[in-house]
C-alpha positions as CSV (number, residue, x, y, z in Angstrom):
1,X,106.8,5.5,57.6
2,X,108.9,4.0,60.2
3,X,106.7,1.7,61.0
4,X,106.7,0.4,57.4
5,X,110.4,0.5,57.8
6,X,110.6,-1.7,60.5
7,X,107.8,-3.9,58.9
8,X,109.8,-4.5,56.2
9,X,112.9,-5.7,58.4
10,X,111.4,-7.7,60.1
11,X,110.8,-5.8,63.4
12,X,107.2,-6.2,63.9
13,X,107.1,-5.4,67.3
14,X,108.7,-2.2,66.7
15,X,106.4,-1.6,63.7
16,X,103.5,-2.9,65.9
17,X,104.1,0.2,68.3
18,X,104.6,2.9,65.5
19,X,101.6,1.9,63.9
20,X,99.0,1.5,66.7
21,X,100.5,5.1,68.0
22,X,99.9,6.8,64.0
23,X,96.5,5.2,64.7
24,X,96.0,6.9,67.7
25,X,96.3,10.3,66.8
26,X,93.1,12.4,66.0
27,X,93.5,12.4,62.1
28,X,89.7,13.8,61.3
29,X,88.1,14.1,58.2
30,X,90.9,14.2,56.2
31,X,93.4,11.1,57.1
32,X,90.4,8.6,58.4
33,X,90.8,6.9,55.2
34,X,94.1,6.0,56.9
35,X,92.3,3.3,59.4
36,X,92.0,1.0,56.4
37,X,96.2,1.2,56.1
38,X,96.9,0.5,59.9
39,X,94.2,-2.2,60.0
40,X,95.9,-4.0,57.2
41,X,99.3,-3.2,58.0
42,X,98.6,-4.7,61.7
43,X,96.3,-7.5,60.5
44,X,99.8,-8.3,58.1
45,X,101.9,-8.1,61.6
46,X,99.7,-10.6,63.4
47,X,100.0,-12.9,60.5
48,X,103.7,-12.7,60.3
49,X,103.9,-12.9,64.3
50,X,101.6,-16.6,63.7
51,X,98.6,-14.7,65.0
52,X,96.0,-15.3,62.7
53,X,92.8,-15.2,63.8
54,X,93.7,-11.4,65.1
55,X,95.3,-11.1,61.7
56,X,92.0,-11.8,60.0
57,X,89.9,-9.4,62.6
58,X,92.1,-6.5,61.1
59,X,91.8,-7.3,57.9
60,X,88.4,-7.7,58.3
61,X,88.2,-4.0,59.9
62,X,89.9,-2.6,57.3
63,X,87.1,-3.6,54.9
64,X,84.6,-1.7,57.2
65,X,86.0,1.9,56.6
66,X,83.4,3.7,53.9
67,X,84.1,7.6,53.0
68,X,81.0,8.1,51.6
69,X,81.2,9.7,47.9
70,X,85.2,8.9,47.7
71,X,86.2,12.4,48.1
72,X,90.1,12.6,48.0
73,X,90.2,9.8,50.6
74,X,90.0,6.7,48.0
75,X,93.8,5.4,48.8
76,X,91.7,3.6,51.5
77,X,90.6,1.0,48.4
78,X,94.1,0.0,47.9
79,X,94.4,-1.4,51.4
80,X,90.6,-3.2,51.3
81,X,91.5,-4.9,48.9
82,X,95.2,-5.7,49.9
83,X,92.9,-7.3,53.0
84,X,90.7,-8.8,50.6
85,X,94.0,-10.7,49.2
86,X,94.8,-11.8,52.7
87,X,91.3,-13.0,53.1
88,X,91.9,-15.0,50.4
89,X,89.0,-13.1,48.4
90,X,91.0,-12.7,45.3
91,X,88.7,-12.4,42.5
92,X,86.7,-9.4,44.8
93,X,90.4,-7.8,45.5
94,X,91.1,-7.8,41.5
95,X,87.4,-6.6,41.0
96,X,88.3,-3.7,43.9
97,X,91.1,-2.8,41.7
98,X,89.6,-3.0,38.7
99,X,87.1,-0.9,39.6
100,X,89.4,2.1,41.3
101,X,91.5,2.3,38.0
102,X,88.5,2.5,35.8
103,X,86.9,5.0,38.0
104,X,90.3,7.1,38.5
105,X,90.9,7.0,34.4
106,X,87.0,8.0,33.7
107,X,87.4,10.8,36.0
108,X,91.2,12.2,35.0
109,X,90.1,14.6,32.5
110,X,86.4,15.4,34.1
111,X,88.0,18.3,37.2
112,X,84.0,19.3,37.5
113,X,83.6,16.2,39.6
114,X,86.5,17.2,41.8
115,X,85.1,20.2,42.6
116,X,82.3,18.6,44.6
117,X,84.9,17.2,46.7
118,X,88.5,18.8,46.9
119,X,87.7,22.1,46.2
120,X,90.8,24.5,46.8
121,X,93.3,22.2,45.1
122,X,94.7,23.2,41.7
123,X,94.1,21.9,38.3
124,X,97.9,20.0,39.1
125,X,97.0,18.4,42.2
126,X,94.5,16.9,41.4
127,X,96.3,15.0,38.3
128,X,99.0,13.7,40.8
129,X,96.6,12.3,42.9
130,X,94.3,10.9,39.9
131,X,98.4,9.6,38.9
132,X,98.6,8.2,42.7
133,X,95.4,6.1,42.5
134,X,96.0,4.7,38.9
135,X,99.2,3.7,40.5
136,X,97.7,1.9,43.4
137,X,95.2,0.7,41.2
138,X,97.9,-0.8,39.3
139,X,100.3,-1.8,42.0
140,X,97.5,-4.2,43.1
141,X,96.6,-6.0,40.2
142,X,100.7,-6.5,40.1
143,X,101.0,-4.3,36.8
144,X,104.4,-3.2,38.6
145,X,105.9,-1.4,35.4
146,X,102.5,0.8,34.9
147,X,102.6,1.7,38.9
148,X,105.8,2.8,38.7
149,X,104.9,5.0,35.6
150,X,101.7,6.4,37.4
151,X,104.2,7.3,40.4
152,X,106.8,8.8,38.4
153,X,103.9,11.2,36.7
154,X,103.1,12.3,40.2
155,X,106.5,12.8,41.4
156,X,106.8,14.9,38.2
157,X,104.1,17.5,39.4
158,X,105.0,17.0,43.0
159,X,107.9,16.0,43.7
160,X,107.6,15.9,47.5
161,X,104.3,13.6,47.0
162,X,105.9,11.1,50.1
163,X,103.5,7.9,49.5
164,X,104.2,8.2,45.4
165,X,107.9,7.7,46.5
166,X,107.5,5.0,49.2
């Protein structure tokens, strides 16, 4: 978060170094669809920074991470296909997006197929996530008003959800 912080001032070297260390550390199973974030997040720092050709390498590696059968991991779709946008691959970005908010509204009221895949989680958990995605879903195709609805309804069942508030 402090690294998005800085980002967003301006202090990419600073963000540059938070980053790379979050990247660093041993997430496992559950945070590796995180490598999409931090490639695209440092592939946006080199471009800023008039480093594009590393710029494009990161976006580019951010397209490879594949969780295979989604599992709770799917955020990582939101930042392929931010990178996709810096690629200049817009129509395959909106498609991206498309897709994840079609597959996240198919899918709200179905909790069998969340079994397969977040078992443990309650009934209410898994609607603020499914909330989450629409929102990401929405945030890139730059429906800004129904992101900020689909964040609001998971702030509602949890309120401490961090990324629905950043």
């Amino acid at each position: 978060l402090r690294g998005l912080e800085s980002l967003n001032r301006g202090r990419y070297a600073r963000a540059q170094k938070d980053i790379e260390t979050a990247q660093a550390y041993p997430v496992g199973l559950v945070g590796r669809g995180r490598g999409a974030q931090f490639n695209y997040l440092l592939g946006l720092i080199n471009k800023k920074t008039g480093k594009s050709a590393a710029a494009e390498s990161l976006f580019r590696k951010a397209l490879e991470v594949d969780i295979e059968e989604g599992g709770s991991d799917r955020e990582y779709l939101y930042y392929q296909g931010l990178a996709l946008k810096e690629l200049g691959r817009i129509e395959e970005s909106r498609k991206l997006f498309q897709d994840m908010l079609s597959n996240v509204q198919s899918r709200r009221d179905d909790t069998r197929f969340f079994t397969q895949f977040e078992g443990g989680q309650t009934d209410e958990s898994r609607i603020a996530l499914n909330n989450y995605l629409m929102g990401l879903a929405y945030e890139g195709l730059g429906e800004k008003a129904m992101a900020k609805e689909a964040f609001t309804g998971t702030l509602k069942i949890n309120p401490g959800h961090i990324w629905s508030k950043v």
